[in-house]
C-alpha positions as CSV (number, residue, x, y, z in Angstrom):
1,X,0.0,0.0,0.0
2,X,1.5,3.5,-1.0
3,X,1.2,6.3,0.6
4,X,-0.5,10.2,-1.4
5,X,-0.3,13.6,-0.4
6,X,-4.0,15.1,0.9
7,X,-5.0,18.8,0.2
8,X,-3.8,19.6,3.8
9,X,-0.4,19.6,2.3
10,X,1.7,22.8,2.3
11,X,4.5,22.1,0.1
12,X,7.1,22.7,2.5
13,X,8.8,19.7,1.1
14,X,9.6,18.1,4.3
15,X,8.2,14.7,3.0
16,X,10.3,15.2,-0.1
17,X,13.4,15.6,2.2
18,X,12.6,12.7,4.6
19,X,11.5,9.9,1.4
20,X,14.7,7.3,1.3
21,X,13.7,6.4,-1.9
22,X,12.9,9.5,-4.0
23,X,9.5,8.9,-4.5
24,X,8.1,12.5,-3.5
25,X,8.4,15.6,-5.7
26,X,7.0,18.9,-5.9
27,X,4.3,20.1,-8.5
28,X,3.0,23.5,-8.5
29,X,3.6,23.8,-4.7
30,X,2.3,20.8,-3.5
31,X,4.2,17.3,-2.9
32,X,3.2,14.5,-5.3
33,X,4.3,10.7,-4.9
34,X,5.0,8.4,-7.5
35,X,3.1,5.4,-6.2
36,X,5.1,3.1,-8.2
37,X,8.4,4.5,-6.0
38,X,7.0,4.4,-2.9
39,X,8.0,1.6,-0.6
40,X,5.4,2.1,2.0
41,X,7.9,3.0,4.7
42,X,5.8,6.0,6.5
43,X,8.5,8.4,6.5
44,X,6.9,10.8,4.7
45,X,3.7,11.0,7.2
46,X,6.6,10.7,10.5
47,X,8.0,14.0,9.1
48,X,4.9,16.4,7.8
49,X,4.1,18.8,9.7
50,X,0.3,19.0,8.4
51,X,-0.8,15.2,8.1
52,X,-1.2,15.2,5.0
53,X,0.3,11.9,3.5
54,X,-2.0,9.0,4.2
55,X,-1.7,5.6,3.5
56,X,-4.1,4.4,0.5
């Protein structure tokens, strides 16, 4: 299960920092994960400081 960015997200790209696999970028100010990338690890949700990743 992957994890995507919610509209609560900010686009402070502390998920984008805190991803050890590179899976999280930025699009038009808001942090986007390639689902395919994503390992399921949590570390983006650990380290936002809105909530807004959630596991799908």
């Amino acid at each position: 299960m992957a994890y995507a960015i919610g509209e609560e997200c900010i686009g402070c790209g502390a998920c984008v920092d805190a991803c050890p696999v590179g899976a999280i970028s930025l699009e038009d100010a808001k942090a986007s994960i390639d689902s395919g990338a994503c390992i399921d690890c949590g570390s983006c949700a650990a380290t936002c400081p809105v909530e807004a990743p959630k596991a799908e």
